[in-house]
N, C-alpha and C positions, 0 to 999 in steps of 0.2 A: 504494500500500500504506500502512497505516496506520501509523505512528511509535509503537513501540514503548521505554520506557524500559530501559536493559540489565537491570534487576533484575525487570522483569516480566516473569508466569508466562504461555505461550504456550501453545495447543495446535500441536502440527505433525505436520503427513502428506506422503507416506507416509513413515511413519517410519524409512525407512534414509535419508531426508536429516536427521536428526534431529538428529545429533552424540549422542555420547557418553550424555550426561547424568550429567556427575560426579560430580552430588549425592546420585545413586540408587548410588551402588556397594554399601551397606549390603543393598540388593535381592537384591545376586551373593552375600554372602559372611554376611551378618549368619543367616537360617535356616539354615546347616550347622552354624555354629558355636552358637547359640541354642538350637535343638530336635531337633538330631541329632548331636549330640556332638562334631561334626570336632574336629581339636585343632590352635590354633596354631602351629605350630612358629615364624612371627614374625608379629609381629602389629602392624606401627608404625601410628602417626596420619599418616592421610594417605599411608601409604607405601607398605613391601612386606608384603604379606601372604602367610603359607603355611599351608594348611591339608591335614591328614591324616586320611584316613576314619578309622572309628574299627577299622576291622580292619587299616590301613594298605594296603589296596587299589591307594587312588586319591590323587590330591594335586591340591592349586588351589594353582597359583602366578599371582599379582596383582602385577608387577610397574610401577610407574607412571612408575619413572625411566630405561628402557631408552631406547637412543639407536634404535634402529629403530621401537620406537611398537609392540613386540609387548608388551603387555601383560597377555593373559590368555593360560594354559596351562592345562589341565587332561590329566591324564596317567593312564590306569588301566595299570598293572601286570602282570595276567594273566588273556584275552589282553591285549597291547601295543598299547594306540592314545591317540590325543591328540587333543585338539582346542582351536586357537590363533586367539586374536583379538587384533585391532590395535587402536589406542585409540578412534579412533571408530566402531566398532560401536557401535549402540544397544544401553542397560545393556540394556533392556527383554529383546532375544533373550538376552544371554546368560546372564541370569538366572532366563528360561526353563531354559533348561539344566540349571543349577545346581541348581536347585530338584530338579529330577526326580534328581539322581545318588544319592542315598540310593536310591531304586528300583531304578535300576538293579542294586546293592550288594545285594537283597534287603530294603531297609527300608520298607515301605508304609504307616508308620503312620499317612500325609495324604494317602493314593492317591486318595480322593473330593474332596478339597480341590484339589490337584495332579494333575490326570489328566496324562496322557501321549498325548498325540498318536496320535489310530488311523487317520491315511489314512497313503498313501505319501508322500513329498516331492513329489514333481513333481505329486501328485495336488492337494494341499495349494496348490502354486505356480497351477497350470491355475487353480481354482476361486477363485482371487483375480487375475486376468487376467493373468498371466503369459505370453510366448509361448515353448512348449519346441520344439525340433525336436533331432532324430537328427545326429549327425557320425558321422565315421569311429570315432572313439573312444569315443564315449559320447552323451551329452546333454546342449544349454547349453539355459539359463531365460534368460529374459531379463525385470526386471519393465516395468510396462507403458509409464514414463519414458524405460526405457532406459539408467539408472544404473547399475541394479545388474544382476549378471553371475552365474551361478551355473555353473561345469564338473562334469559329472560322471563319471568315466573311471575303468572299475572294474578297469584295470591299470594303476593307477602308483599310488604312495606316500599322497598326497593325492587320496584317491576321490572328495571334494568339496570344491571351492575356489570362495569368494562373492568376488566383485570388485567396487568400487564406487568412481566416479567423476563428479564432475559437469565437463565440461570441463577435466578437469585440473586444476582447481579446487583452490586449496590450502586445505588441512585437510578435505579432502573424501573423501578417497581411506582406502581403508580395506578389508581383506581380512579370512576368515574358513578356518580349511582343518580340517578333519578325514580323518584318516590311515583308511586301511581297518583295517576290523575295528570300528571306531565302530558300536556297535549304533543302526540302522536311524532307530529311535523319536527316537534323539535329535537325530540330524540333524531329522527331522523337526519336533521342537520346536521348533529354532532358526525354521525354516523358517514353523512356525505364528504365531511371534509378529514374525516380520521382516516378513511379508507381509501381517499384518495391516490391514484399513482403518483400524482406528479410530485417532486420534491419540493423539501421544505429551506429556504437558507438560514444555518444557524452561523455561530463564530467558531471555529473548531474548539475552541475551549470549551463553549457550552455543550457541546453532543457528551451525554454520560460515557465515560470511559469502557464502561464494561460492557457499551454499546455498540463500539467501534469496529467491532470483527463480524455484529451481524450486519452492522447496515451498511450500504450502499452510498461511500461519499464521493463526490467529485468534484474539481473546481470549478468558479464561474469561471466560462469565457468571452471576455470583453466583447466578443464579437457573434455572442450568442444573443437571443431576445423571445420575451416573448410567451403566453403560457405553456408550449412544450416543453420549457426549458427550466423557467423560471415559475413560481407560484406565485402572482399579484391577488390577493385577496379581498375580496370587492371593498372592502371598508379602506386600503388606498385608495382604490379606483374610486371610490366616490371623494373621498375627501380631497384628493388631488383635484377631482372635475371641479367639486365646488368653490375650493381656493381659488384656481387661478380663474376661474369666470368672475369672482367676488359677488355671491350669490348668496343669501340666508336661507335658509328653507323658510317655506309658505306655510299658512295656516294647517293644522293637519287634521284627517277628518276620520272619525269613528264611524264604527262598521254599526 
């Protein structure tokens, strides 16, 4: 494998070996807060963040300093459900997510910019070589490494719980769970962009060490472009259109 400097920028796949990507948290939190109003109830550098829809709905809590490594919460109100990620999930899924919860709330002011996932999950997992089979309880995915674990058991608490592990491999291990009553779509989001083929850009420092031998790293080439190559994840792509047009978002309207 080729010797990478820690501060060089990598492509890596599949990206649930990816780590984190620290750098991108602004990805998860910066468009609620930006062009849909959320409001911070705390907002540090670097730190914890809490954000409130703007009907007080829902809530993102970004917690970085938790001794368990649960880091993201998102919580809606009514109905009751949540959905909790561990620190190295890749930003990339959960800001998937993120992205789309104004939608959910009834806010579609970027629904052509940010679509919303329209297969099932497992359908979504199948068609990027995942293997599902049937238990007694539900249905596990498996992707195609064998890292990562997906349960889904539609009587218990945690309808769907992602597990992921490279040999026990430390700083590798990382879970995702969402509580029943989690509308559907956004499992599925998570789901669209975890399984995605295309690579994710980290720094080579951030890719977890004991990740290094399963995944698939390569360098950017300056003279590469483009989403076969590169992963632009539409919360760039929006927020870049709208910077430099110098544009606010419009009034925004419930379904």
């Amino acid at each position: 494998m080729r010797r990478f400097t820690p501060d060089e920028v990598v492509l890596v796949s599949p990206r649930h070996l990816a780590g984190a990507g620290v750098d991108k948290i602004r990805d998860a939190l910066g468009l609620l807060i930006n062009m849909f109003g959320w409001t911070p109830e705390k907002l540090q550098p670097a730190g914890h963040v809490l954000l409130n829809s703007p009907g007080g709905e829902m809530v993102l809590d970004f917690t970085p300093d938790r001794q368990d490594s649960g880091w993201w919460t998102i919580a809606h109100h009514e109905p009751l459900w949540r959905a909790e990620f561990t620190r190295q999930v890749p930003v990339e899924a959960i800001a998937a997510v993120t992205q789309t919860l104004p939608q959910v709330l009834g806010d579609d002011r970027y629904a052509d910019r940010i679509p919303f996932a329209n297969e099932y999950p497992a359908s979504i997992a199948k068609n990027h070589g995942w293997a599902i089979r049937g238990t007694a309880h539900g249905t596990t995915w498996t992707s195609p490494d064998g890292h990562c674990k997906v349960e889904h058991t539609a009587d218990t608490e945690h309808t769907w719980r992602f597990t992921h592990s490279v040999h026990d491999g430390f700083d590798t291990d990382w879970s995702a769970v969402f509580t029943v009553d989690t509308p559907t779509q956004v499992v599925a989001q998570f789901v669209t962009h975890l399984s995605d083929d295309r690579p994710v850009e980290r720094r080579f420092a951030d890719v977890p060490a004991a990740a290094l031998d399963a995944a698939v790293i390569t360098p950017i080439s300056s003279s590469s472009s483009g989403p076969s190559t590169h992963t632009l994840h539409p919360v760039e792509r929006l927020g870049h259109s709208l910077t430099s047009a110098g544009r606010s978002p419009g009034a925004h309207r419930r379904r």
